[in-house]
N, C-alpha and C positions, 0 to 999 in steps of 0.2 A: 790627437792620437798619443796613446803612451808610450815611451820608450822602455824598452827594457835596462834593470839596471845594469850601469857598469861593472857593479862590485857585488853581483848576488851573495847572499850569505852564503857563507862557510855553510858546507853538509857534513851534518853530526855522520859519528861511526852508524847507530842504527840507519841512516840514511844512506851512505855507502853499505852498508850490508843488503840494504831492501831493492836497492838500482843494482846489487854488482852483478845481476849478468847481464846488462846492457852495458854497464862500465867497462865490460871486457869485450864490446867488439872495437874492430879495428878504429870503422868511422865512428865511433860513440865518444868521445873524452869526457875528462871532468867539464869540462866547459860546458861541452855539450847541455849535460844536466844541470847544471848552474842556471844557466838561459832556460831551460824550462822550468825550475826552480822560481825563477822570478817573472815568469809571465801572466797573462793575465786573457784568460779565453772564456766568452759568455756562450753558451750555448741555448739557440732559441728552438724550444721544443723534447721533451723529455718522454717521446714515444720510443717506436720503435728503432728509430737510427741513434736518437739524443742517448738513450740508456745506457747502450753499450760503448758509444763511442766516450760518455762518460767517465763508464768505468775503464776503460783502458786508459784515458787519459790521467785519469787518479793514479794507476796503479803506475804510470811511465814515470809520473812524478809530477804535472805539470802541479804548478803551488798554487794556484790562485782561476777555481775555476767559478761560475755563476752559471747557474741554471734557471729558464724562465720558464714557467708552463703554468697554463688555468687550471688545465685538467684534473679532475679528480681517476684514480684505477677501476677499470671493467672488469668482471672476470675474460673479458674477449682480450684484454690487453697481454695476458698472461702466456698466448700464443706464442707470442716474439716478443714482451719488451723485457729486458733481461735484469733489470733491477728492482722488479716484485713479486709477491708471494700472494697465494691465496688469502692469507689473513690483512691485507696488505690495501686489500676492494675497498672504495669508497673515502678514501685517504689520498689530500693533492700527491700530486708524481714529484713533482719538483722536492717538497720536505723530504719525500718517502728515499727518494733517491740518495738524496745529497745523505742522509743519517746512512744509508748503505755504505756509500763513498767513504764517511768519516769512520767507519769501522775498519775498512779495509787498509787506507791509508790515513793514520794519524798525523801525518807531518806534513799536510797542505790545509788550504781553508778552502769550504766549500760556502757559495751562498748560493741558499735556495728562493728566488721571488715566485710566489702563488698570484701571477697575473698574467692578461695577456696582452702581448707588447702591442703597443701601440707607438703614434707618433710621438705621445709626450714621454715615456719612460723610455722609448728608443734614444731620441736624442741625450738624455740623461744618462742613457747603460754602456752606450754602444764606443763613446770616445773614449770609456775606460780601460777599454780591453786592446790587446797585440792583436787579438785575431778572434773573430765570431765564425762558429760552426751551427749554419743551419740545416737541419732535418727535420722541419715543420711539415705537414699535407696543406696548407691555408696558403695559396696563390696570391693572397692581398699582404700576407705577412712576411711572404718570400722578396715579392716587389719592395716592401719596405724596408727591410733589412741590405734591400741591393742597395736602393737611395742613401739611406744613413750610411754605408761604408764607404759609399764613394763619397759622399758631403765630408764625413770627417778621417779619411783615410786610413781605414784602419782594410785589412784585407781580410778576404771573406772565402772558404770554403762551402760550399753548398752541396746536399747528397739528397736523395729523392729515391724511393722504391714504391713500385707497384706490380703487383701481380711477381711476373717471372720476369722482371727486366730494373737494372735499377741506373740512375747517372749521379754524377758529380764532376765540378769544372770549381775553378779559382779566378776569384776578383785582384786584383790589390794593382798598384803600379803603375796606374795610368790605364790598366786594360782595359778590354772590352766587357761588356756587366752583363748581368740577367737579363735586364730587357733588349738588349742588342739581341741576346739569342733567342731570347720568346718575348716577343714582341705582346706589349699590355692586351693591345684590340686582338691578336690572336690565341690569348692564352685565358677563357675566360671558362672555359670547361670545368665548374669545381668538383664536377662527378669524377674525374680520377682522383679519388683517396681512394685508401683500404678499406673504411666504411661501406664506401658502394662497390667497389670493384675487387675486393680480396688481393690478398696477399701472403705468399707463401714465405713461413716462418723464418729459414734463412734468408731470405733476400735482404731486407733490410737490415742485418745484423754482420751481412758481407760488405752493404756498401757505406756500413757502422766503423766498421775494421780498418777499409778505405781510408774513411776520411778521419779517422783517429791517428793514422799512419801518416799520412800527407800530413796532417797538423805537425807531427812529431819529428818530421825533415825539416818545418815550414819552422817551427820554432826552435828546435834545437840546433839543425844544419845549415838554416836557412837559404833551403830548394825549395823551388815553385816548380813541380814535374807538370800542373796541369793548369799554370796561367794561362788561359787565355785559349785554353782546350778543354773540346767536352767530352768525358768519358761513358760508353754504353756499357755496360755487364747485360749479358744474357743468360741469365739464369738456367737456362733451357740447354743451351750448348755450352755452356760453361767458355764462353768466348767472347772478347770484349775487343770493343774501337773508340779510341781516338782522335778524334776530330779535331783539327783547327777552326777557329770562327773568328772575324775580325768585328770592328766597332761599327755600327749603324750610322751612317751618315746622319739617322734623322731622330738618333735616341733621344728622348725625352730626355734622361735620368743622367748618361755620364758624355753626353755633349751641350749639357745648357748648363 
């Protein structure tokens, strides 16, 4: 697992100019940005939760992000993912994105991989980073990313949207994981994606926001609001719960 450094570099004046109205709340200090200045967060999947949470994480400052995704752009993707354009169709998400990223924020590194994660580039991507942000729809890709963060310690925010409802919950610390809460033999249903079941444009761009926000406690404040709780948004009533869940006596993943 990486640490963050002790001694982030010094932030040029354009750099204090580009943060200073977060630099001016109360809980924000230098420090604050410093620590997210030199972190290092992969994000698996650069739909519709990965885009946005992308870009706000560029624009908060975090210096060192990597984005993974196969996918080439639909014109269906333009509905909600917020980091492409019409001209933009047919071109991987991952390059398309991160060249967005580098225009908006010059004074981070963005790396873009044109793949899809697997066991062997997980184990290789995943020990590099403070924190992995998944908003993937692939069940098989969600269970693996639970496995590698608990195998190498690295902690894990997770967000999901479909239709009019969206979640998100926190791995790291010993806690309880993904499979604890959806059990492998019960979560085999891959017809909920947006593919098959739609999804309405803001939902995943709120629970984008979410988990861009919770990153930005998790690395800069370092708060855990949702270890080891799983959060509903109801799109519908615009009202959300909270859940505690504890660890499976019989988890495959983060009790063996």
């Amino acid at each position: 697992m990486i640490q963050l450094s002790q001694h982030a570099k010094e932030l040029s004046n354009d750099e204090l100019h580009f943060y200073s109205r977060q630099l001016l709340l109360d809980d924000w200090d230098f420090e604050a940005q410093q620590k997210l200045k030199s972190s290092h967060v992969l994000i698996v999947g650069a739909g519709g939760i990965g885009c946005t949470t992308a870009l706000l994480l560029a624009r908060a400052g975090v210096g060192n992000i990597t984005i993974i995704d196969h996918d080439v752009i639909e014109i269906s993707n333009l509905q909600r993912q917020m980091g492409f354009k019409l001209e933009d169709v047919g071109q991987p998400k991952a390059s398309v994105l991160a060249h967005q990223i580098q225009q908006i924020n010059p004074y981070i590194r963005v790396n873009p991989i044109v793949s899809k994660l697997d066991k062997c580039n997980a184990a290789d991507l995943i020990p590099q980073h403070n924190l992995v942000l998944d908003g993937c729809d692939q069940f098989a890709t969600r269970y693996l990313v639970n496995d590698m963060c608990i195998k190498h310690e690295v902690a894990l925010i997770s967000a999901s949207a479909i239709g009019l409802t969206g979640q998100m919950f926190m791995v790291a610390q010993n806690s309880a994981c993904y499979a604890c809460l959806f059990p492998m033999d019960q979560s085999n249903d891959e017809q909920l994606r947006c593919t098959d079941s739609g999804v309405l444009s803001t939902t995943p761009n709120v629970m984008a926001s979410l988990q861009a926000h919770h990153a930005l406690l998790y690395l800069g404040l370092g708060l855990t609001p949702l270890l080891g709780k799983l959060m509903i948004w109801n799109a519908r009533t615009m009202q959300q719960r909270i859940l505690s869940f504890e660890k499976e006596p019989n988890c495959m993943c983060c009790q063996t």
